[in-house]
C-alpha positions in Angstrom: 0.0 0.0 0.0 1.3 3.5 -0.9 0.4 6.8 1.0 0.8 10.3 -0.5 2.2 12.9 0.7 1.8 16.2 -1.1 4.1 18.7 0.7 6.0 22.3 -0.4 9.9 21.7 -0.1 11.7 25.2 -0.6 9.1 26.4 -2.5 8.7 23.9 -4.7 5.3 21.4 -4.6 6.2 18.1 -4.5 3.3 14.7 -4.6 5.4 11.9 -3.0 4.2 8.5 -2.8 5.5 6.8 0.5 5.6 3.0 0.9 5.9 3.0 4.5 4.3 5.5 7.0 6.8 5.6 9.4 9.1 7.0 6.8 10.5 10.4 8.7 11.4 13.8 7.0 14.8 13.9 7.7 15.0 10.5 5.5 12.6 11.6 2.8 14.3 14.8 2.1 18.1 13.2 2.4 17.0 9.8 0.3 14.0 10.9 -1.9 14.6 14.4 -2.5 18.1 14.2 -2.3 18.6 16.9 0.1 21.5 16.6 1.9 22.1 20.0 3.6 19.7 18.5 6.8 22.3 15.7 8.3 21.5 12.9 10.2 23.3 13.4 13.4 21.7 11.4 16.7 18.6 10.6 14.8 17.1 10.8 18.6 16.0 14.5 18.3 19.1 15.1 20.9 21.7 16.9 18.6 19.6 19.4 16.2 21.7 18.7 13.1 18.3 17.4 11.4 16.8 21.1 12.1 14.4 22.1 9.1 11.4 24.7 9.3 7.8 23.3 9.0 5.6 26.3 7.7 8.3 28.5 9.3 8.5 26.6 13.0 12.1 24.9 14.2 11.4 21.0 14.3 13.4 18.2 14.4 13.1 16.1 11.3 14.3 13.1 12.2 11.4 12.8 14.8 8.7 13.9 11.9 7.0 11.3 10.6 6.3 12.5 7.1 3.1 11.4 6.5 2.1 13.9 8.9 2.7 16.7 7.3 0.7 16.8 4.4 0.3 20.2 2.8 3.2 21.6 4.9 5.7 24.1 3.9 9.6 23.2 4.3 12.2 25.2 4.4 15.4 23.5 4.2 19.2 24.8 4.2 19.3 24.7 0.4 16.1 27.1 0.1 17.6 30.0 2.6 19.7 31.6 0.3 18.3 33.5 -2.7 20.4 32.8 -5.4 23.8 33.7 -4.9 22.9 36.0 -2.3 23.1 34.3 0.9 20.4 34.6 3.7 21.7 37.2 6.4 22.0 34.4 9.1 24.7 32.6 6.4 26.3 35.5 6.3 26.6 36.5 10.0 28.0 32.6 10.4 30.8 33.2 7.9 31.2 36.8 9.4 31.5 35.5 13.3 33.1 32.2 12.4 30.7 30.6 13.9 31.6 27.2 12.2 34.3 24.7 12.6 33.6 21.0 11.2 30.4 22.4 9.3 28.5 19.4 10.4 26.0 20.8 12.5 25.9 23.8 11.0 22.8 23.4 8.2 21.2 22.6 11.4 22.2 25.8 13.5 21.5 28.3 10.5 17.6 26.6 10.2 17.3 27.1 14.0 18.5 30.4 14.4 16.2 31.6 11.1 13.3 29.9 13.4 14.2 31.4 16.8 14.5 35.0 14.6 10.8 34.1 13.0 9.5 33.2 16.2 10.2 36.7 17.7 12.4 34.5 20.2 16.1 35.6 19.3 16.0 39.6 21.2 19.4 40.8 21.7 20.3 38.9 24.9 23.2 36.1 24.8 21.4 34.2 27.2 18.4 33.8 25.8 19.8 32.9 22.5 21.8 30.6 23.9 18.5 29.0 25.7 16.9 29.1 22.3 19.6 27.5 20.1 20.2 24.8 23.0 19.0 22.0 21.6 21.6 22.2 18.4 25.0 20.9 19.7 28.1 21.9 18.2 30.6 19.1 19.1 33.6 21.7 18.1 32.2 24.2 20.5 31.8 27.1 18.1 29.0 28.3 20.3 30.7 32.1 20.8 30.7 33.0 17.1 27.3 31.1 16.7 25.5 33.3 19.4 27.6 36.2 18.2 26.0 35.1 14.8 22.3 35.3 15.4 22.8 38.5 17.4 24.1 40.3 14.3 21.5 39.0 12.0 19.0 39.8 14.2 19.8 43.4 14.0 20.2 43.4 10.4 16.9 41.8 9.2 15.2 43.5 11.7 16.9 46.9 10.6 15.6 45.6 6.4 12.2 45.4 7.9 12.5 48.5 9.5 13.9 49.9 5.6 10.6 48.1 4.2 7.8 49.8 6.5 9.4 53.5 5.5 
């Protein structure tokens, strides 16, 4: 028996037949859709490296059964950036060096564009630090990454402050 799944990945609508229902997102967007950006880290929901948006909400993927998100929007690493251009939470990890490995790092971007959707980020070090806690960095880049989602907290919020002028 096949399900279907009819979900928007990045902007794109995609109709995905699914031979098993317990098939998660994290595996249907690494093996199906072949995007490899969201890692497979603990696969336990522990680690954060499997951190994709669901119509613009942080969730672990690799706890998402897939099936249950039909008619869902996600937003993965490869669909942050608009063209060339990166997304201004890219470039305030490349600017603060908030990177080491790179492994986790797909997974730290998607959560710190969620925390700064959600209104959660503010300006404070320790709530971002509460916020972006459950994405482990085992290289401890956790300076530059906080560092990170202060500065591009201040610039999209001074863009949408350009846009309603």
């Amino acid at each position: 028996m096949n399900w279907t799944v009819r979900l928007t990945v990045n902007g794109e609508p995609r109709t995905l037949a699914l031979d098993d229902p317990r098939v998660t997102l994290l595996d249907l967007l690494r093996e199906r859709l072949h995007l490899t950006g969201t890692k497979k880290g603990c696969d336990r929901g522990q680690c954060g490296a499997c951190t994709v948006l669901v119509d613009g909400r942080r969730i672990n993927s690799c706890l998402t059964l897939a099936a249950s998100l039909d008619g869902a929007e996600i937003t993965t690493i490869e669909g942050v950036a608009d063209g060339d251009h990166l997304h201004p939470v890219q470039e305030a990890f490349i600017a603060h060096d908030a990177l080491q490995c790179g492994f986790c790092t797909p997974g730290q971007i998607m959560s710190a564009i969620g925390l700064i959707n959600e209104g959660q980020a503010g300006d404070d070090a320790e709530r971002i630090r509460e916020g972006m806690s459950g994405n482990l960095c085992r290289c401890s880049a956790y300076v530059g990454i906080v560092e990170a989602v202060q500065n591009a907290q201040q610039t999209l919020a001074s863009k949408k402050t350009e846009r309603a002028a």
